[in-house]
C-alpha positions as CSV (number, residue, x, y, z in Angstrom):
1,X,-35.0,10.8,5.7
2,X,-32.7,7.4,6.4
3,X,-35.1,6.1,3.7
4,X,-35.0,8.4,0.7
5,X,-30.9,8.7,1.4
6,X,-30.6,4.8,1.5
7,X,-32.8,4.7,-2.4
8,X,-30.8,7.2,-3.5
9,X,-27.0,7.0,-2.7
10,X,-26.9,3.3,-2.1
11,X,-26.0,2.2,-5.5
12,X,-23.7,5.4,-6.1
13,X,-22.0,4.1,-3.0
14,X,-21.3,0.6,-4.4
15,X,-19.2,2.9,-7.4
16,X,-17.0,4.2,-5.0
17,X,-14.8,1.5,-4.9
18,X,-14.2,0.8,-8.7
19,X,-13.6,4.6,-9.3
20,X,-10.8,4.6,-6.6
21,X,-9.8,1.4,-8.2
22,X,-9.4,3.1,-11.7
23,X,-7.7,6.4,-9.7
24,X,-4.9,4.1,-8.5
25,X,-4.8,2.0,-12.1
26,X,-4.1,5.5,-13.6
27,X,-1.4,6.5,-11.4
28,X,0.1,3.1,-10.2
29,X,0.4,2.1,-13.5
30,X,3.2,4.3,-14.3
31,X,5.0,4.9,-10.6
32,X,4.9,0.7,-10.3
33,X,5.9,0.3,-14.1
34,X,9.0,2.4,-13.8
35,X,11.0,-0.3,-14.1
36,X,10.4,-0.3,-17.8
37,X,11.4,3.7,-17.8
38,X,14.9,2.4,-15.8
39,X,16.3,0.9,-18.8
40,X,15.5,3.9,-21.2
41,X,16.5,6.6,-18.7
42,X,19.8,4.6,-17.9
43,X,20.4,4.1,-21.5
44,X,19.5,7.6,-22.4
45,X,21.4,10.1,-19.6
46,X,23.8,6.7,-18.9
47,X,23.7,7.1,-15.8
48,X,24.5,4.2,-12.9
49,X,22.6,1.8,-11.7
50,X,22.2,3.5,-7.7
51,X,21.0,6.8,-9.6
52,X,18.6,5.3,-12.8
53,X,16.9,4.0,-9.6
54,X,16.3,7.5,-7.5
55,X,13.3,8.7,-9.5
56,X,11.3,5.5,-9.0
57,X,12.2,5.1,-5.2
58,X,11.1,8.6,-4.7
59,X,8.0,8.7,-6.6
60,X,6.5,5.4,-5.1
61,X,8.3,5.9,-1.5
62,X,6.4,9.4,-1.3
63,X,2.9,7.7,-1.2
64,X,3.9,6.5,2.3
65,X,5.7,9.3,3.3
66,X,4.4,12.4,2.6
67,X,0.8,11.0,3.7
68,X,1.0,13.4,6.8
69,X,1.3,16.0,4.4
70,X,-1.4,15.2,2.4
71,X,-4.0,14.7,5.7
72,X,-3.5,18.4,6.3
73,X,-4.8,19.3,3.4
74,X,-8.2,16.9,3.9
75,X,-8.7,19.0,6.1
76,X,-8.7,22.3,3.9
77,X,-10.0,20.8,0.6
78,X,-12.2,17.4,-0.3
79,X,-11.4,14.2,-1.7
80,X,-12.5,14.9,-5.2
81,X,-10.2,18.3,-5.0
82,X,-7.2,16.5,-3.8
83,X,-7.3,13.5,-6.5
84,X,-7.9,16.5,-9.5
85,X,-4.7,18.1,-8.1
86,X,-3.0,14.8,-7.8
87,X,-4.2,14.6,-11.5
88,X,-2.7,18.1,-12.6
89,X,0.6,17.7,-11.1
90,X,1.2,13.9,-12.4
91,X,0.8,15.3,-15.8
92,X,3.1,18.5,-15.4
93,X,5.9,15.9,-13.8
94,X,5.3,13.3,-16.9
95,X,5.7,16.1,-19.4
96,X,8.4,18.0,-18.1
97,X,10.1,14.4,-17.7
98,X,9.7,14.1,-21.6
99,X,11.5,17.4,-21.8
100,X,14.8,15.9,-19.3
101,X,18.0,17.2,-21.1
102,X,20.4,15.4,-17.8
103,X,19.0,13.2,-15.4
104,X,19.1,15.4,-12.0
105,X,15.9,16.8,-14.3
106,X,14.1,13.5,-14.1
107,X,14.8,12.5,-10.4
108,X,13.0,16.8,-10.3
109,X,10.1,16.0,-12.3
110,X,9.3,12.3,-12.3
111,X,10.7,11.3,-8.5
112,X,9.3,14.5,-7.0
113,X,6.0,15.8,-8.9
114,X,5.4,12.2,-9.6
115,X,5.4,10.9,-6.0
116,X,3.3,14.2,-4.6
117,X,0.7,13.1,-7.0
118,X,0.8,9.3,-5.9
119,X,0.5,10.4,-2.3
120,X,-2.3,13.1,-3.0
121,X,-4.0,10.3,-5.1
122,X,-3.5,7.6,-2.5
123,X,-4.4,9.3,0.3
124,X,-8.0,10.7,-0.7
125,X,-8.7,7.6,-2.7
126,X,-8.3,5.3,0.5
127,X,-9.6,8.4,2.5
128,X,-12.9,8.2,0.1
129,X,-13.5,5.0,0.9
130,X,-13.0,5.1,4.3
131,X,-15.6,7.2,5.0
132,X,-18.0,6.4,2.7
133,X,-17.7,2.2,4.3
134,X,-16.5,2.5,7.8
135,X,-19.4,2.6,9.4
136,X,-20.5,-1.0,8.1
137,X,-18.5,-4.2,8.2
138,X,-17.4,-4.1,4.1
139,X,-14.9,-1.7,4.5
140,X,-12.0,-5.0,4.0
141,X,-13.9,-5.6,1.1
142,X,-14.0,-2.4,0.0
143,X,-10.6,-1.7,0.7
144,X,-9.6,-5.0,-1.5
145,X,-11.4,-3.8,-4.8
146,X,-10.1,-0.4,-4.2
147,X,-6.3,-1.8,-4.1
148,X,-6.6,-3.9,-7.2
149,X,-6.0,-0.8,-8.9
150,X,-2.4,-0.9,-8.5
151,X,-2.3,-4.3,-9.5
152,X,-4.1,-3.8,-12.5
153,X,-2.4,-0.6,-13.2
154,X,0.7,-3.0,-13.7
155,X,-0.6,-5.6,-16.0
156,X,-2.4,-2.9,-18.1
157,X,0.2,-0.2,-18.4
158,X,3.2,-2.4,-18.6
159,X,2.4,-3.8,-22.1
160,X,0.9,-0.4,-23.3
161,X,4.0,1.5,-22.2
162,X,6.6,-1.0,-24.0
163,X,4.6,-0.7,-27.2
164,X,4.1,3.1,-26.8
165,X,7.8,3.3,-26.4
166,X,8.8,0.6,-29.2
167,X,6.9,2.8,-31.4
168,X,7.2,6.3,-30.3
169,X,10.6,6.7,-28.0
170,X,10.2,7.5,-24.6
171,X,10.0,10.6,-24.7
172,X,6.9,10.7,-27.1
173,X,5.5,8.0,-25.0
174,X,5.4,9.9,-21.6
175,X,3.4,12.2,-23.3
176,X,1.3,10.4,-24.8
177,X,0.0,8.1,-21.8
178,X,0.3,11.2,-20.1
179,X,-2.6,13.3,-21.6
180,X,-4.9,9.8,-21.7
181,X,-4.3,9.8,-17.7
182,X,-5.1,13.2,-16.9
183,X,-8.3,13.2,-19.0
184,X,-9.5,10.1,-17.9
185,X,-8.5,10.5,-13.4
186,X,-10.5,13.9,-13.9
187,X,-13.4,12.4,-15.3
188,X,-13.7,9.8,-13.0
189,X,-13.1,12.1,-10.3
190,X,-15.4,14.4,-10.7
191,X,-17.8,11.9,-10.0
192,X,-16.5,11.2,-6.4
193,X,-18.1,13.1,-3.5
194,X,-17.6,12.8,0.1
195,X,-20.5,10.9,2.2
196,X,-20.7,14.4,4.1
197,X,-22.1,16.0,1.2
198,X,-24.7,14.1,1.1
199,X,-25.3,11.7,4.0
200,X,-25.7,13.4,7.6
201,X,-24.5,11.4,9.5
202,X,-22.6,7.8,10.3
203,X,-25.5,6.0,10.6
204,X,-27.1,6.7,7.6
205,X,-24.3,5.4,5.6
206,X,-24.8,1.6,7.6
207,X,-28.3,1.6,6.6
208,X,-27.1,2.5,2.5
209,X,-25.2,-0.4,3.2
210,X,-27.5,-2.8,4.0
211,X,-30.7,-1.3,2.6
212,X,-32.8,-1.0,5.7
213,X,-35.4,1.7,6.2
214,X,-34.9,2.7,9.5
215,X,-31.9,3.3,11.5
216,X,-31.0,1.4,14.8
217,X,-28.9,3.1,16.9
218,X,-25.7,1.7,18.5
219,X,-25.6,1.1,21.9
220,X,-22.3,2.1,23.6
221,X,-21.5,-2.0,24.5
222,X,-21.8,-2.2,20.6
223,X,-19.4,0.6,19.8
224,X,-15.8,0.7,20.3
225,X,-13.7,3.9,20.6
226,X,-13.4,3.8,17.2
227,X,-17.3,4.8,16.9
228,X,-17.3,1.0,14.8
229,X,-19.4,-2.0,15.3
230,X,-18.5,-4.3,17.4
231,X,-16.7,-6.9,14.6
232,X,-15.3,-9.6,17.5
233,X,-17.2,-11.6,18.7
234,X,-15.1,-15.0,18.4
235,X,-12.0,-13.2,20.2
236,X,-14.2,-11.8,22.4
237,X,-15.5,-15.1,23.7
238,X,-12.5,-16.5,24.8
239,X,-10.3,-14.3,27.2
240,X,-7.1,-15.9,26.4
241,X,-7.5,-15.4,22.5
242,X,-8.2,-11.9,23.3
243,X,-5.0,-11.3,25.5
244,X,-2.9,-12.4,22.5
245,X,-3.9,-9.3,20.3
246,X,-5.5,-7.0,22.3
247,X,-3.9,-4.3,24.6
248,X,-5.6,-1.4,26.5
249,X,-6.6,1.2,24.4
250,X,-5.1,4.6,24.7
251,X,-7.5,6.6,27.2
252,X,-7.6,10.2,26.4
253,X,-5.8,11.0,30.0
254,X,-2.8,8.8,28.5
255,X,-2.7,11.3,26.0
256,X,-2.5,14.0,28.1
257,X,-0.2,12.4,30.2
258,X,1.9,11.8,27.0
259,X,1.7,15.2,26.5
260,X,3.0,16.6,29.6
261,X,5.7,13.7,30.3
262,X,7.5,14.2,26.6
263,X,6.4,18.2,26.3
264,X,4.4,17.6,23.4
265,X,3.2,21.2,22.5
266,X,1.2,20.0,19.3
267,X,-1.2,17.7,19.6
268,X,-2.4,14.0,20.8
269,X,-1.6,13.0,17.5
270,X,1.9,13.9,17.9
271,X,2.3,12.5,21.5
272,X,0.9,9.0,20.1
273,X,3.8,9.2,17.6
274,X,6.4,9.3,20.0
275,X,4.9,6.8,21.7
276,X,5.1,4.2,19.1
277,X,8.9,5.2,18.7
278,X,9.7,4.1,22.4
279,X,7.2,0.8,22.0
280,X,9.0,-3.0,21.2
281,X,5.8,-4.3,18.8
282,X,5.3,-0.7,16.6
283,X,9.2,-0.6,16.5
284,X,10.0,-4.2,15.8
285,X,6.4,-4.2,13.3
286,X,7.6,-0.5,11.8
287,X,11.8,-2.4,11.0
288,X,10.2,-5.5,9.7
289,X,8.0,-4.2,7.1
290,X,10.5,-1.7,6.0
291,X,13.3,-4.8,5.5
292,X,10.7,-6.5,3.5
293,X,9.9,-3.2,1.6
294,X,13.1,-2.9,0.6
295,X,12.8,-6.1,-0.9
296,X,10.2,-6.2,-3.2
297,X,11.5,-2.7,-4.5
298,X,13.1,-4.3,-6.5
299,X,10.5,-5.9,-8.7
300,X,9.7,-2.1,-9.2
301,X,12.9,-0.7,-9.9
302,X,15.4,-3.3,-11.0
303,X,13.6,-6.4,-12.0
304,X,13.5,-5.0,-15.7
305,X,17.3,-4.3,-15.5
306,X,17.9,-7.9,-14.3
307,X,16.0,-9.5,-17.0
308,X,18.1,-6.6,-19.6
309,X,21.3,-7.9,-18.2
310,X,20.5,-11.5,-19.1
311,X,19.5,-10.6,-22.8
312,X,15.7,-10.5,-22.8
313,X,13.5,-8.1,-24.8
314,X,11.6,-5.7,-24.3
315,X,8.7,-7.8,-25.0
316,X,9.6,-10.5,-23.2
317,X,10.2,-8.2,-19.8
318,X,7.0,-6.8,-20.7
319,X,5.5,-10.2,-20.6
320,X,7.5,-11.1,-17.2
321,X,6.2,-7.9,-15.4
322,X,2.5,-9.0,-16.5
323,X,2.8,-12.1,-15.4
324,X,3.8,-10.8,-12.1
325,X,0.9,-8.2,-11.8
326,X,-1.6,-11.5,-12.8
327,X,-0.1,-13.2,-9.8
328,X,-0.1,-10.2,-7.5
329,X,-3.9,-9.9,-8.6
330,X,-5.0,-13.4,-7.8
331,X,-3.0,-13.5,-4.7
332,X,-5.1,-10.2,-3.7
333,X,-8.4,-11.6,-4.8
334,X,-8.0,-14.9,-2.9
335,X,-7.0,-12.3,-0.1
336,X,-10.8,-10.6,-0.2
337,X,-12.6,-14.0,0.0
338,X,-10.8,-15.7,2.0
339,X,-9.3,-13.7,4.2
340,X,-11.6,-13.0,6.9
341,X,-11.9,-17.0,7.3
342,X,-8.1,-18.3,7.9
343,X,-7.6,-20.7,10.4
344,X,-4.6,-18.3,11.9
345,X,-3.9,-14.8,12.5
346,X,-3.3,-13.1,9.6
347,X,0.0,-11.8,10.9
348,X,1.5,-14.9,10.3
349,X,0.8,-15.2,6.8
350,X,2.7,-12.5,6.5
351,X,5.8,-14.0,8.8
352,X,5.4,-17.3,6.1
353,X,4.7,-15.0,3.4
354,X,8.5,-13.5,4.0
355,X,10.4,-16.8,4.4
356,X,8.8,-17.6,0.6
357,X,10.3,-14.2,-0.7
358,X,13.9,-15.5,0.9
359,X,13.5,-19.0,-1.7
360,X,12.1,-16.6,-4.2
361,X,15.1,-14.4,-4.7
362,X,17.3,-16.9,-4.0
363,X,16.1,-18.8,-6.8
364,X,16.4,-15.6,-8.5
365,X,20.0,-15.0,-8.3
366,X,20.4,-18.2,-10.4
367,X,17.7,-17.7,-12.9
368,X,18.9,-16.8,-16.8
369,X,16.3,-17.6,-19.1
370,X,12.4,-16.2,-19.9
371,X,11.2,-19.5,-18.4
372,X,12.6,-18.8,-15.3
373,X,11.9,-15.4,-14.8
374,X,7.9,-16.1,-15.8
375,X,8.1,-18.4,-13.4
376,X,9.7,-16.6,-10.5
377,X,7.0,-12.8,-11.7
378,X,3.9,-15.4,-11.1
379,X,5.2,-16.6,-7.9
380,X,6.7,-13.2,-6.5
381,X,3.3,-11.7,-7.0
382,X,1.5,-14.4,-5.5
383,X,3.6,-13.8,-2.4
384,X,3.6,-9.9,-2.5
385,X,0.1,-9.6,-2.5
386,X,0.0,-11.0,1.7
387,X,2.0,-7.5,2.2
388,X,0.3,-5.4,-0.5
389,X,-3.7,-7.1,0.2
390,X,-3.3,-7.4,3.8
391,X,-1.0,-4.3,5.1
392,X,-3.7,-2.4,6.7
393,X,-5.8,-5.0,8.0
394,X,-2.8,-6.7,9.4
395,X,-1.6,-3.4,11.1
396,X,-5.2,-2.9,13.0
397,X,-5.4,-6.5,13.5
398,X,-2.5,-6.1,16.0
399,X,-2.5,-2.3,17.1
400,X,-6.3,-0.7,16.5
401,X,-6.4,-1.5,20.0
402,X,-3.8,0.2,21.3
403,X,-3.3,3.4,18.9
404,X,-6.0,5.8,17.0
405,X,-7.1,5.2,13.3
406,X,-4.2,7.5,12.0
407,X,-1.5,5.5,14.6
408,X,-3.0,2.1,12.4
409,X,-2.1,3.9,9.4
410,X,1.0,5.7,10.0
411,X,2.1,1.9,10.8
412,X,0.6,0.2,7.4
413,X,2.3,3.3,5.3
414,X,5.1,4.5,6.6
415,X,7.9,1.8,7.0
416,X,6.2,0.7,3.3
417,X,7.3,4.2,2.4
418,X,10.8,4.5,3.8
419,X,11.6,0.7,2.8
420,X,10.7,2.0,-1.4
421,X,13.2,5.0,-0.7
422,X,15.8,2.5,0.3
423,X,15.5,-0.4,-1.6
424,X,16.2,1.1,-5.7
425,X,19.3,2.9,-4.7
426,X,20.8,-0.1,-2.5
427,X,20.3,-2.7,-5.0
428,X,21.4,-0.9,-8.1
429,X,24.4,0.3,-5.7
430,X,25.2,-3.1,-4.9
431,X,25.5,-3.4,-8.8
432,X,27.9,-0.9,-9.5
433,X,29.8,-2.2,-7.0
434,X,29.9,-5.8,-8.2
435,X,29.3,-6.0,-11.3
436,X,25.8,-8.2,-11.1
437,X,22.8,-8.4,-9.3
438,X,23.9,-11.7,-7.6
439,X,24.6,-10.0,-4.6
440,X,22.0,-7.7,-4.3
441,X,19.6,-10.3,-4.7
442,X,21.2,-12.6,-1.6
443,X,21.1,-9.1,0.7
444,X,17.5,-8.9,-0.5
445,X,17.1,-12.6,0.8
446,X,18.8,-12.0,4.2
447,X,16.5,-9.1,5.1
448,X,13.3,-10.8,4.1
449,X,14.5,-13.3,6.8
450,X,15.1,-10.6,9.6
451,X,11.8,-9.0,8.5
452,X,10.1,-12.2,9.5
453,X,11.3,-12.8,12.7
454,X,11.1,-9.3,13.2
455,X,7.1,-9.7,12.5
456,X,7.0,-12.7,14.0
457,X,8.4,-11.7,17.8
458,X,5.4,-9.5,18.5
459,X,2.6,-12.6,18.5
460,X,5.4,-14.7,20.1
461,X,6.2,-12.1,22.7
462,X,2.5,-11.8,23.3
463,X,2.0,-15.1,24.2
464,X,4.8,-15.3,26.2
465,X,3.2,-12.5,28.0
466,X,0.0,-14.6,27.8
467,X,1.9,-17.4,29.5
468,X,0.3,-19.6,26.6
469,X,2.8,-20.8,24.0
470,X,0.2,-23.3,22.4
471,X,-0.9,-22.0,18.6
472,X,-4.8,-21.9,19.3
473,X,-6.9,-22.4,16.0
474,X,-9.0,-18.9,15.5
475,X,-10.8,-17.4,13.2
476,X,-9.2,-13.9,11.7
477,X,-11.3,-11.4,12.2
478,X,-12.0,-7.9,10.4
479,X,-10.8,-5.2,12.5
480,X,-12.6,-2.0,11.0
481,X,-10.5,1.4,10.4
C-alpha cells in the first residue's frame, strides 16, 4: 500500500507548495499593495491620513487575528473549501469597493471582506502544507516556497495595478484584477486536497517524501510530543546548548492543572493561552514582534504616500515598491538555503535584523529623491524578510518546547496581526498631526529598538538562567511544526 501511495501522490505532493504560493500571490498582492490604493482612496473620499490607512491595517491585520476563527472552521470544512470561500468573498469585497460612494464603505468592504479572505486564504494555505510535509524534515522548506507568494504578489501586482489604474481609474481597476483573481485562486484550488484524502496515515506521507518503499516505524526515543522526528541532534549533544532553548514541555497534567487553577471551562487550548499571558519570554517575544510589526506597516500602508509627498510618480513608486518586493524575495530565498546552517540562533538575526530597520528609517526620514527611496525599498526588504522568512521557525525555535503546535503559532501570528492594526492609523495620525512623516518615521525607529531588546532578553535571560553568559557557536536547527 505505502508503495503504490508513494508512486502516486509523491509528485502531486511536490505541487503543493507552488499552488499555495500562487494562493497567497493572488491575495497578498492586493492586501500588501494597498499602499498604491491609499493615494487614490485619500485623493478620491479626501479623507486624512489616520483614516485612508484603516482599510489596509484591517485587511492585512485580520490574517493574524482572526486565525482562531478560521481554525474552527478546519475543522467543519477542508482546505480546498476554505481557500474557494476565501476566493468568493475577496471578490465581493473588491467589487463592492469599486462601488464606495464615502469611505466608511471601503474601510466595510475592502478592510473587512478583504482581511476575512486573507485569513481564510492564509490559514488553509499554511494549514495545507502543514499537513501534507510535517511528518518529514522539508516542512522549512516547504514553508519558504509557500511564503514567496506574498513576496511575489508585491512585485507582480504592484506594477499591474498602477498601470490598470493609469489606464482604467480605480474603480475600473478593482474590478478588473478582481475577476482575473477569483478565476484563477479557484482553479488552482480545486486542485488542492488534504493528505487525509488520500494518504492514511502520517507515515505514509514521510515515505512520499523520500521515495522509499517500505515504511519504518518511529520508535518513541525518535518522536517528540509533537509525533515529529527527532530534528536535534547537535543541541541534543551538548546539555548546556540545550538548556539555552529548551524548557520542559507542557505535560498533559499541567494542563489539567491549568485548567482547575484559572477555571478554565473550555479547553487545554484555552488554558495554554492564559498561560502564555502570565509568562516573561511569550510576553516579552508577543510586545517585541508587535513593535516591530508596527513598523514595517508602514511600507504597506504609507510608504506610497511618503514617496507622493515628495513629488514622485506613480511610476516611479511603482518602481520603488518593486524594488522592495525584489529585496524582500532574495532576502527570503537566502533564508531557505541558508538558514538551517547559521553559525547563531536564528533569534538573533532577528534582534540584528531590528537594529538595521532603526538606521533604515532613520535614513528614511531624510531621504527626497527616487534614488534614495530605491535604495532604502532594496534594503528595507532585505531586512524584512528575517521577520517575514523566519517568523514561524523562530517562534518554535524558542517555544515548540514549551507550548503545543497552535501555542507556536498563535505566537508567530498574532502580535504580527495586532502590530498591522496599529501601525497604518499611528503613522498617518502622526501626519495629521505634524504635518510630515518626519516624525512618524523617528517613532517607527524608537520601537524597532525596544522590539529588539525586547527579543533579545529572552536568549539573554536564558543564559543567565544557564549561568553561561559566553555566546557558544551552534548550528540552528529546524524545529518542525
Amino acid at each position: 500500500m505505502v508503495e503504490s501511495v508513494s508512486r502516486k501522490w509523491r509528485w502531486f505532493r511536490l505541487m503543493i507548495p507552488v499552488a499555495c504560493n500562487i494562493q497567497l500571490i493572488l491575495i497578498k498582492g492586493i492586501v500588501y499593495n494597498y499602499s498604491i490604493l491609499f493615494v487614490n482612496f485619500r485623493d478620491e473620499f479626501g479623507s486624512s491620513e489616520a483614516l485612508t490607512g484603516w482599510p489596509g491595517s484591517i485587511a492585512n491585520a485580520s490574517a493574524g487575528l482572526l486565525s482562531p476563527v478560521a481554525s474552527l472552521l478546519l475543522r467543519v470544512v477542508s482546505h480546498r473549501t476554505l481557500i474557494l470561500i476565501g476566493h468568493v468573498v475577496f471578490l465581493s469585497g473588491l467589487m463592492l469597493t469599486s462601488l464606495a460612494r464615502n469611505f466608511w464603505y471601503v474601510l466595510l468592504t475592502f478592510g473587512i471582506l478583504g482581511g476575512v479572505a486573507n485569513d481564510f486564504v492564509l490559514v488553509a494555505t499554511n494549514g495545507i502544507v502543514l499537513k501534507w510535509f510535517a511528518a518529514g524534515t522539508s516542512f522549512l522548506r516547504a514553508s519558504a516556497v509557500m511564503f514567496l507568494g506574498t513576496s511575489l504578489g508585491i512585485l507582480i501586482f504592484s506594477p499591474l495595478l498602477t498601470a490598470c489604474i493609469t489606464q482604467y481609474g480605480w474603480r475600473n481597476a478593482l474590478r478588473i484584477v478582481s475577476s482575473g483573481i477569483f478565476v484563477m485562486g479557484v482553479a488552482i484550488g480545486l486542485i488542492l486536497r488534504d493528505p487525509s484524502t488520500t494518504v492514511n496515515d502520517r507515515q505514509d506521507v514521510a515515505d512520499i517524501e523520500d521515495g522509499s518503499k517500505e515504511a519504518s516505524p518511529l520508535n518513541e526515543e525518535e518522536t517528540n510530543v509533537y509525533g515529529c522526528e527527532d530534528v536535534q541532534p547537535s543541541i541534543d549533544g551538548n546539555p548546556e546548548i540545550q538548556s539555552l532553548f529548551e524548557e520542559p514541555k507542557m505535560q498533559d497534567e499541567d494542563l489539567t492543572r491549568l485548567q482547575e487553577e484559572k477555571k478554565c471551562c473550555f479547553s487545554s487550548y484555552h488554558c495554554e493561552v492564559l498561560e502564555m499571558m502570565t509568562r516573561f519570554e511569550p510576553t516579552a517575544w508577543g510586545i517585541g514582534i508587535t513593535l516591530s510589526q508596527i513598523g514595517w506597516t508602514f511600507f504597506i500602508i504609507n510608504f506610497a504616500s511618503l514617496m507622493d509627498r515628495h513629488g514622485l510618480n506613480n511610476q516611479q513608486i511603482s518602481l520603488a515598491l518593486v524594488f522592495f518586493a525584489f529585496g524582500d524575495l532574495i532576502g527570503k530565498l537566502l533564508i531557505a538555503i541558508f538558514g538551517g546552517s547559521l553559525p547563531f540562533q536564528r533569534v538573533y538575526y532577528l534582534s540584528a535584523s531590528m537594529f538595521l530597520a532603526t538606521a533604515e528609517f532613520g535614513v528614511m526620514s531624510i531621504a527626497n529623491t527616487i534614488e534614495h527611496f530605491l535604495a532604502l525599498s532594496i534594503v528595507g526588504g532585505l531586512i524584512r524578510s528575517v521577520l517575514y522568512g523566519a517568523a514561524m521557525g523562530i517562534s518554535a525555535d524558542i517555544f515548540a518546547d514549551t507550548y503545543s503546535n497552535n501555542g507556536v503559532t498563535i505566537l508567530a501570528l498574532f502580535p504580527i496581526g495586532i502590530g498591522i492594526l496599529i501601525g497604518g492609523p499611528l503613522a498617518g495620525g502622526l501626519y495629521d498631526v505634524t504635518g510630515n512623516y518626519i516624525v512618524s518615521l523617528l517613532v517607527i525607529a524608537a520601537l524597532f529598538v525596544c522590539s529588539a531588546l525586547l527579543v533579545l532578553s529572552i536568549p539573554i535571560r536564558r543564559r543567565l538562567q544557564s549561568g553561561s553568559l559566553c555566546c557558544a557557536r551552534t548550528t540552528a536547527t529546524h524545529v518542525q511544526v
